[in-house]
Every structure is written in structure tokens, then in C-alpha cells.
N, C-alpha and C positions, 0 to 999 in steps of 0.2 A: 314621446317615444316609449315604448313599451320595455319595461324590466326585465322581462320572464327570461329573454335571451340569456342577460347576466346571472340570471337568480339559478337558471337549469345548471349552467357552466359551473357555479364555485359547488353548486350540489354534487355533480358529478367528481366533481377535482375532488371536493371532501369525501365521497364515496372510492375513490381510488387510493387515496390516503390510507385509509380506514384498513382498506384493502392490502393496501403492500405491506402497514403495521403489524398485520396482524399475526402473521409468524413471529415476530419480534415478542411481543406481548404473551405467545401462547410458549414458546421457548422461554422467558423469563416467569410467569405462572406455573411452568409446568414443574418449573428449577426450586422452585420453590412448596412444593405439596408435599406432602408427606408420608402420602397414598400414589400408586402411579393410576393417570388418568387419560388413555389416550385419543378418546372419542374428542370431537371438537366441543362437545358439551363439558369435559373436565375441565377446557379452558376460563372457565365462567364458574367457577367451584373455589370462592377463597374462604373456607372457612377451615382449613387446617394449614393454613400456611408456616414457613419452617425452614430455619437455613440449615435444618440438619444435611442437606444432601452435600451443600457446599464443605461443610465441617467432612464430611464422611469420603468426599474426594479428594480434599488435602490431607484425609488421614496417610490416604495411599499413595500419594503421589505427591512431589515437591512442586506446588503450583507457584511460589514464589519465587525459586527458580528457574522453575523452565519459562516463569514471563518473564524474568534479568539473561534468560538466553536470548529468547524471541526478540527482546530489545536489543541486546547489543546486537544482534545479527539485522534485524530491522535498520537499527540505527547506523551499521556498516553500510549498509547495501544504499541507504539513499546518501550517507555524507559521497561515495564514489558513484551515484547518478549526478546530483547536483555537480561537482565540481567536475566532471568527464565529458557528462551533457554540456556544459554553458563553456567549456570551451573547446569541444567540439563542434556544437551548435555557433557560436561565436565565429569560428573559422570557416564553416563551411557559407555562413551566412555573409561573412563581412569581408572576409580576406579574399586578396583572387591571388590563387597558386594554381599551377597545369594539374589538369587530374580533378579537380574539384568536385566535377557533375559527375566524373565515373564512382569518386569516394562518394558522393551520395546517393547513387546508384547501389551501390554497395549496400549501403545504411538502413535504406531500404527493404533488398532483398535479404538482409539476415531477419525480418520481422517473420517473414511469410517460413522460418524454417523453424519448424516444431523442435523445443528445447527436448524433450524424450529424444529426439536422433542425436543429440549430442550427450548423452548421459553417459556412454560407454566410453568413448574419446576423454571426458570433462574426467569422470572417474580415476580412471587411469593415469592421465596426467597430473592429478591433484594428488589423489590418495597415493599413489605406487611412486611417478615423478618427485613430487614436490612434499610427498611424507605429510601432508598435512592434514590428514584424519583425528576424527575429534578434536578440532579445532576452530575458532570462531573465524579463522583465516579463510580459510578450508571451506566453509558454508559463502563468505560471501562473495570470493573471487567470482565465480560464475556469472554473478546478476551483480557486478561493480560498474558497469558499462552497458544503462539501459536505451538502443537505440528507437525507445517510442521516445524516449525523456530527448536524446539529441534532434529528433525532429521538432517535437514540440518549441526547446529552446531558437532554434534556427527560424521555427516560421515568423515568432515572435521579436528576435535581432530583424528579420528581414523589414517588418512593419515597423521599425523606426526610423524616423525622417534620417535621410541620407546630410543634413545640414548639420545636424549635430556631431558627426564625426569629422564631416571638413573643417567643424572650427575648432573641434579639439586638437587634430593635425596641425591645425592652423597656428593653433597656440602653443605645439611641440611634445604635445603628449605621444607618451608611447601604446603602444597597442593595452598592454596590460593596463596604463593608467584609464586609458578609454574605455574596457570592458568594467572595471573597477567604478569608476566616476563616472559615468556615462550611460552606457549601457542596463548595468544588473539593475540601477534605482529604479529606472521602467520598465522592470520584466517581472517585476515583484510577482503577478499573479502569474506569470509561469513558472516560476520558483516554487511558488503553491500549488498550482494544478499539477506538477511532477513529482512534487512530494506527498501529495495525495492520493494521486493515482498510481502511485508508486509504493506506497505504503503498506498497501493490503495484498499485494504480492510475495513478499516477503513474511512478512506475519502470519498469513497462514500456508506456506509453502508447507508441501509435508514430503514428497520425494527426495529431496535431494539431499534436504539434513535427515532425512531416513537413510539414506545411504555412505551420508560421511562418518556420521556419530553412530558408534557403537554403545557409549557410554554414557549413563541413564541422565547425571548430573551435564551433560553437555547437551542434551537433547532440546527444542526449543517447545513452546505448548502445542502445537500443534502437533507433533511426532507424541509428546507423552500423554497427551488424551487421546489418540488413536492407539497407544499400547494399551491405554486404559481400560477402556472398549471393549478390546480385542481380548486382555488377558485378566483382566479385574472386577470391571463393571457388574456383572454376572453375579458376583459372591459380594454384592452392597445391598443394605435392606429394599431399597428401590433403586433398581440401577437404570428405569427411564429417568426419572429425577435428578441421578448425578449425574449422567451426561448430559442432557442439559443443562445442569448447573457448570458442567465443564464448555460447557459450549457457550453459555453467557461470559463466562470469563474470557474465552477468548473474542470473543465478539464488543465487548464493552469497549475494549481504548480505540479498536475502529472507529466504530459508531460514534464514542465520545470528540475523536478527532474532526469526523467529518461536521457533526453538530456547531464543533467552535469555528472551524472555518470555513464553511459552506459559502458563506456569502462573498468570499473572496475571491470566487470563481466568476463571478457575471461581469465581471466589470474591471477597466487598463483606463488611464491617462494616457497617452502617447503622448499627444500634440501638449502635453504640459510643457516640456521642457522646450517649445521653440516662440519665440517670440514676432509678432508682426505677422 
């Protein structure tokens, strides 16, 4: 049986690869020159390489701060997916209460409603209501209750064998003990795929902590390399070089994340936990 089918296939795969890298590659080289070079030819130019631009954009800007913003507001927005999701997604999936199918109906139809038409509502209520401008409260109220994350959880409760809950009942566990022992140990990769996909939402969201935070030191990276840009960049020895070296910063604990746990997306045990 002839090779060539397979040999075209992983060629092409490696040619896509190469492909989708390659912004990655030409944004991390470009972050690094010391000359600005924007032809795709500069990309392939290492012979002045130089972290001056990194040095020269933390001169201007708190970049260690605004990523302990970006983090704690990152790390707000998924601890209130994860525990909102899995027991929402939990109840909508395993509990039977009247209303059920209309609340997930519901669940639903908030996806399909562009977060811009609620900026002026959300605003109001947050900043003017709730006083909580320039605050890390303040940025992740809005995205604490991600309804792709409770769908996701829900389709995943649904796909576990209905036997493991009649013998937990069985054996007098309460609902909580059941999602707890039960349930969460086989949803592990939707735990991950929510936190994943959920991660880069928030990390570079730049609207809406543009709109809470007025003040420089609350600001998360993404709002303060867009001020940077905007009002700074300009007056640095190469200011293509330091925004992309602002732009590898922010892109690196993505990237870094998805790297370490990529592979934990393809693959679930269900059927471990039943026996016979």
C-alpha cells in the first residue's frame, strides 16, 4: 500500500503549523531587534538582537503590575465560572425542578446577546449603584457567571451514567456530597476546557476594565499597553519593537498555559467509575 497518502498529509499538517507560527515567531523576533523591521523579510534578521525594548516599556509602564492586575482579575472571573458553572450546570443537568428547560432556554439565549448592549446598564449599576469603580470587584462582577462554562458543565453531568447517582442516593448521600464525590472527579476535562477557554477572555478583555478603572496602578495589561500605544510608544527609540515586546508579554502566560495543558482536552473516562 503506497505511503505517499500519509507522507502529503503530515507535510501539509507541518506546512500549516509553520503557518499559523508564524506570527508568533515574527511578533517575538520583531520584540526583540533593535532596529524596527517591518517587511516579512526583517523577520529572518537576528543579528541585532536585544531586550532593550522590553527594558524600555517597563521603563514607562508598570508591567509587573498591571500582569498582578490582569491576574487577580483573570483569576476572579474563572474561581466565579468554575463554581457558578458546575453548579448551575449540575442542576440544570441532574436535578428535575418545574421551569428547568425554560431556565435553560434562558441560558441559552443570553449567549446570542452582545455584552456591548449591556455596557451602559452594567456601568451604571456597578460604578454609580454599587460604587465599585477602580476596583478588582468592580471588573469581575460582569463575567463571574460564564453561560458557555454552564453549558459546557451541563452537557458533561448529562454524559454520566445515570447509575452512579442512584447508588449514591442509594447509599444516602446528599446532593452536594454527589457533586463533590461523584460527579466533579469525572469532569475533570471540563474543568479544564472552561478554564481554558475561559481564560483568555478575561486576560485580554480591554473594554470594560477601560471603563471601570480610571487609575493607572488598577489598570490590568491589556488597558495599560493600549494607553501605551496610544500615548507613549511614539517617544521610545523603536516603538514597533516595544509593542511587540508589550504584546509578547501579554500573550506568553496564554500561550504558556495552553502548551501545558493542551492535551487534556481530547480525552474523559466516563465509564471508569461503573463497574460490570
Amino acid at each position: 500500500m503506497s505511503r505517499w497518502p500519509t507522507v502529503v498529509r503530515y507535510v501539509l499538517l507541518f506546512a500549516g503549523a509553520l503557518l499559523f507560527l508564524f506570527p508568533f515567531y515574527y511578533m517575538l523576533i520583531g520584540s526583540l531587534q533593535a532596529s524596527p523591521d517591518t517587511s516579512v523579510k526583517g523577520a529572518f534578521d537576528l543579528s541585532d538582537l536585544t531586550f532593550q525594548n522590553y527594558a524600555d516599556i517597563n521603563s514607562r509602564v508598570d508591567l509587573v503590575g498591571s500582569l498582578v492586575n490582569s491576574g487577580i482579575f483573570t483569576g476572579g472571573v474563572l474561581l466565579g465560572t468554575v463554581v457558578f458553572g458546575v453548579l448551575a450546570g449540575y442542576a440544570l443537568a441532574r436535578l428535575r425542578f418545574r421551569g428547568r428547560g425554560t431556565l435553560f432556554a434562558l441560558v441559552l439565549l443570553v449567549q446570542v446577546i452582545p455584552f456591548q448592549l449591556l455596557l451602559i446598564p452594567l456601568y451604571v449599576l456597578i460604578v454609580r449603584g454599587y460604587g465599585l469603580a477602580d476596583s478588582y470587584l468592580g471588573m469581575i462582577l460582569p463575567f463571574a457567571i460564564n453561560t458557555t462554562a454552564v453549558f459546557v458543565f451541563r452537557q458533561f453531568f448529562l454524559q454520566l451514567p445515570d447509575d452512579l447517582f442512584a447508588a449514591a442516593r442509594l447509599d444516602g448521600a446528599s446532593e452536594v456530597r454527589i457533586l463533590w464525590s461523584v460527579a466533579l472527579p469525572l469532569v475533570r476535562p471540563a474543568l479544564l476546557t472552561a478554564v481554558l477557554l475561559t481564560f483568555i477572555g478575561p486576560w485580554n478583555e480591554f473594554l470594560w476594565p477601560f471603563l471601570v478603572t480610571k487609575q493607572a496602578d488598577m489598570q490590568p495589561l491589556a488597558v495599560t499597553l493600549a494607553s501605551y500605544i496610544s500615548n507613549v510608544s511614539s517617544r521610545a527609540a523603536n516603538p514597533f519593537g516595544a509593542i511587540l515586546a508589550g504584546a509578547c508579554v501579554l500573550a506568553a502566560p496564554a500561550v504558556a498555559l495552553f502548551i501545558a495543558f493542551q492535551r487534556h482536552f481530547v480525552s474523559t473516562d466516563l465509564g471508569s467509575g461503573v463497574k460490570g
